[in-house]
C-alpha positions as CSV (number, residue, x, y, z in Angstrom):
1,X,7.4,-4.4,18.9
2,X,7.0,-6.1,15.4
3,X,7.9,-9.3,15.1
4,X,10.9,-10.5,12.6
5,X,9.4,-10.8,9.3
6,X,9.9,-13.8,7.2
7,X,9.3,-13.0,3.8
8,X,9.5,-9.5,2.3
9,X,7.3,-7.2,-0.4
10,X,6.2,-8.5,-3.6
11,X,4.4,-8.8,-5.7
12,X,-4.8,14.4,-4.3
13,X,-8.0,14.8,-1.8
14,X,-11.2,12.4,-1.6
15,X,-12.8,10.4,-4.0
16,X,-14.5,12.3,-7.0
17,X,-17.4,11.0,-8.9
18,X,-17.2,8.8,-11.7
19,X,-16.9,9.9,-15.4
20,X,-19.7,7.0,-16.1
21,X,-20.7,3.9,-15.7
22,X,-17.7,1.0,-16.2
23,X,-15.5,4.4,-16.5
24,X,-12.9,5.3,-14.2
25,X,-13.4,8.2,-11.2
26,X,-11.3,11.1,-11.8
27,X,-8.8,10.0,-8.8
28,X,-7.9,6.6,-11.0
29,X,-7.7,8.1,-14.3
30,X,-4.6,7.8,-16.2
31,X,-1.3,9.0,-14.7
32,X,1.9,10.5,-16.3
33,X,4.7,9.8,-13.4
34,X,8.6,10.0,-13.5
35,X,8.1,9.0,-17.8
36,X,6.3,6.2,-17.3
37,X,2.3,5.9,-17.8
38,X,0.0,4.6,-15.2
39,X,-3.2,3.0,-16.7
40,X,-6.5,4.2,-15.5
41,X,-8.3,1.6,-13.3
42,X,-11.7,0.7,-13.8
43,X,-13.4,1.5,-10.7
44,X,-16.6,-0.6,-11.6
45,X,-14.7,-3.8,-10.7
46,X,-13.7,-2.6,-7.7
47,X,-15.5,-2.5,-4.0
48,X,-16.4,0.9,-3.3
49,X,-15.5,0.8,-0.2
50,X,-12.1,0.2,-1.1
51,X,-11.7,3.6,-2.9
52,X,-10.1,6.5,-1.7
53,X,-12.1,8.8,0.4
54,X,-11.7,11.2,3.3
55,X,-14.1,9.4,6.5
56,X,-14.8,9.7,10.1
57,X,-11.8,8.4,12.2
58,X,-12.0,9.0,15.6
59,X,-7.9,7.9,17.0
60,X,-5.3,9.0,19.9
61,X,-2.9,8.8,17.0
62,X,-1.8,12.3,15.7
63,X,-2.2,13.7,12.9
64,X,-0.1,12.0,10.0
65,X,0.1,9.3,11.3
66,X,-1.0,5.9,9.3
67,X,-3.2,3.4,10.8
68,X,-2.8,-0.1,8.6
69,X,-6.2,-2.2,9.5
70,X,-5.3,-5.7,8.5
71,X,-8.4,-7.0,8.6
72,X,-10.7,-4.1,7.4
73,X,-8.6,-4.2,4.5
74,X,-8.1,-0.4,5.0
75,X,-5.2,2.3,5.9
76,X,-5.8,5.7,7.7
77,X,-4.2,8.5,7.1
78,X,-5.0,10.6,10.1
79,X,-6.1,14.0,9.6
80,X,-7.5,15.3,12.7
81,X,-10.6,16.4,13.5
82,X,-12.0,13.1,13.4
83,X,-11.2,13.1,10.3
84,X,-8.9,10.5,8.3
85,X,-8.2,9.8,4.4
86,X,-8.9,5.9,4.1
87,X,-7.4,3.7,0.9
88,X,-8.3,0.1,0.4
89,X,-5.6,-2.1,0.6
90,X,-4.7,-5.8,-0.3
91,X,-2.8,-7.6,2.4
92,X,0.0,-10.5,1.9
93,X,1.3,-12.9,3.6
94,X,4.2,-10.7,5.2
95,X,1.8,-7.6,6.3
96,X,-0.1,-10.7,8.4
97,X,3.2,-10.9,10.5
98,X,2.8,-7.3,11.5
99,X,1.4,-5.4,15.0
100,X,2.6,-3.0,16.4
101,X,4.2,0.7,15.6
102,X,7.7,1.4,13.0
103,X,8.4,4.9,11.2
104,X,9.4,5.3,7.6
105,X,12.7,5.9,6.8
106,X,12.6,5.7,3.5
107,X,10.5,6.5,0.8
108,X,11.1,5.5,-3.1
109,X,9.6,6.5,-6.4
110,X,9.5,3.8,-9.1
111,X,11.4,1.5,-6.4
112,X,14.0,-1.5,-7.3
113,X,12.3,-5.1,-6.0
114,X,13.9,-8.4,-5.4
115,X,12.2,-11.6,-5.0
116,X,13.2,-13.7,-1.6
117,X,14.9,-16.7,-0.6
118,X,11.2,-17.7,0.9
119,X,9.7,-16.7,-2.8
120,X,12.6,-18.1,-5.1
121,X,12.2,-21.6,-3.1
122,X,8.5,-21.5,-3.3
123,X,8.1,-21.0,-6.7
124,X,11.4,-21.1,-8.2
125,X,10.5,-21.6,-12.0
126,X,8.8,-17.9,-11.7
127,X,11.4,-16.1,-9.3
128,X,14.5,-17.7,-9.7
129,X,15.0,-15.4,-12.9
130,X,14.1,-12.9,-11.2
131,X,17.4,-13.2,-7.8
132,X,18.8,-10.0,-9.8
133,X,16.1,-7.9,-8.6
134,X,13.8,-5.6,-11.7
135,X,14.1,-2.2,-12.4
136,X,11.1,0.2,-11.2
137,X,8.6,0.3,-13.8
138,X,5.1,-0.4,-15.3
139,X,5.4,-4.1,-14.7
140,X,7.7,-4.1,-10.8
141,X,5.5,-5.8,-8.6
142,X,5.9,-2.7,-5.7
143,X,4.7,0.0,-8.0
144,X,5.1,3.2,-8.9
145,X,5.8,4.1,-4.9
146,X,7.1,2.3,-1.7
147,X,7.8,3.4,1.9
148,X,9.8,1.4,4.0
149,X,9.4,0.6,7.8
150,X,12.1,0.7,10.5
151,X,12.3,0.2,14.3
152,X,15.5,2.6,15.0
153,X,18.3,1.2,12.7
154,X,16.5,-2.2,11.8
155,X,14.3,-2.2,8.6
156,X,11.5,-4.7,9.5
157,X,11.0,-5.3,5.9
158,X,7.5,-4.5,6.1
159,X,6.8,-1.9,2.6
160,X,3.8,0.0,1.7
161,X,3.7,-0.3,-2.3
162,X,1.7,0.0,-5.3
163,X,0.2,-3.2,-7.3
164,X,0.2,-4.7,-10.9
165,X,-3.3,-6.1,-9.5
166,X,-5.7,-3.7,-8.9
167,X,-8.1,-6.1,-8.6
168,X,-6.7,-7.5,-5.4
169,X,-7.4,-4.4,-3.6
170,X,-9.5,-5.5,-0.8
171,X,-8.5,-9.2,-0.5
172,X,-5.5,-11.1,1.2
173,X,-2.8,-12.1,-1.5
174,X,-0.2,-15.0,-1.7
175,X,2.7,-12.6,-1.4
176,X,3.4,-8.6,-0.4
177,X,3.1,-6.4,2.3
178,X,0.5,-3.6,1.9
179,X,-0.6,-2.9,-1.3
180,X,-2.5,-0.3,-2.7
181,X,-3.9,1.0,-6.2
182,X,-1.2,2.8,-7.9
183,X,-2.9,5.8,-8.3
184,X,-3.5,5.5,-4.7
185,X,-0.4,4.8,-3.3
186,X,1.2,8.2,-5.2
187,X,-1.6,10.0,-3.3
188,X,-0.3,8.6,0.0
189,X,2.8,9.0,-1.0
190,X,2.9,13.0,-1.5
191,X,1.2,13.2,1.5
192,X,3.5,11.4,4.2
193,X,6.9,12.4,5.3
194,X,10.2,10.6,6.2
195,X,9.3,10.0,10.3
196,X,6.0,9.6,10.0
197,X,4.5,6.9,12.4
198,X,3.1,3.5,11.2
199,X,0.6,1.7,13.4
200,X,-0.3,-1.7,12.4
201,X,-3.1,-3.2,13.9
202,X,-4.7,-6.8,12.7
203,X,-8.1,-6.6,14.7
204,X,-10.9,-5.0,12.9
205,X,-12.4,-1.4,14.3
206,X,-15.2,0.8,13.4
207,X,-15.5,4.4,12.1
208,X,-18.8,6.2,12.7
């Protein structure tokens, strides 16, 4: 079971080559989604590593289920085969609180977000403005995509979203749940049904 989170969410195929050096790969180029306009992400920057590619998984999980690896920085999309899609991720503060298995009940495009009571009273001067909640969009912390956990009726409050910081892909952040590059997280997205299994794990593990 997953333990009662505290704070909530906040702020197609493998990898292709790059277009050039500094330049982004084909699967970060820019995106036209739902009439907004996802900027291309320079890949340079980033770990590769932390870029979306299909890998070697070997799991009892079956296939479509996610695999979040807290402390590889990583999720699994399993595949079968051996075979799993990997994303990097970024990990806050409320995806830490997390181990065990939930199912996604819900899945949003351009998703609403509200700051909470733990965020407002943290940093009020920067999230107090914000109690109303913000419209999806180009600048909502979650993304252009979020899925949301649940044990039966509860909602664990545990999302996987996009990210206005690409560059924390790979790193643990001050606030969120499981963030990946926007680009990536449409990607997952498309390819994950309402019901499909979460498993959160926070110890590292291997792929060969």
């Amino acid at each position: 079971m997953l333990p009662a989170v505290l704070a909530g969410c906040a702020s197609s195929g493998g990898m292709m080559s790059s277009t050039g050096f500094g330049g982004p790969s084909a699967s970060y180029a820019e995106l036209n989604d739902g009439g907004h306009t996802l900027p291309a992400i320079d890949v340079s920057a980033i770990d590769s590593a932390m870029l979306r590619q299909r890998v070697t998984y070997r799991t009892k999980e079956p296939i479509g289920t996610i695999v979040v690896d807290t402390a590889a920085r990583h999720l699994y999309l399993v595949e079968g085969d051996g075979k799993a899609m990997r994303y990097g991720i970024g990990v806050g503060k409320a995806g830490l609180a997390f181990a065990g298995a939930a199912v996604i009940k819900r899945k949003a495009e351009w998703p609403h977000w509200s700051p909470t009571e733990n965020m407002m009273n943290r940093e009020p001067a920067r999230y107090r403005k914000m109690a109303g909640g913000m419209e999806g969009g180009i600048d909502n912390p979650l993304g252009p995509r979020a899925m949301y956990l649940y044990q039966g009726d509860r909602d664990t409050m545990f999302r996987i979203h996009g990210t206005t910081e690409p560059e924390t892909i790979g790193h643990a952040v001050s606030s969120g749940c499981i963030r990946l590059m926007n680009q990536d997280i449409v990607d997952l997205y498309n390819r994950v049904k309402i019901g499909s299994r979460v498993v959160v794990i926070q110890s590292g593990r291997a792929e060969s």
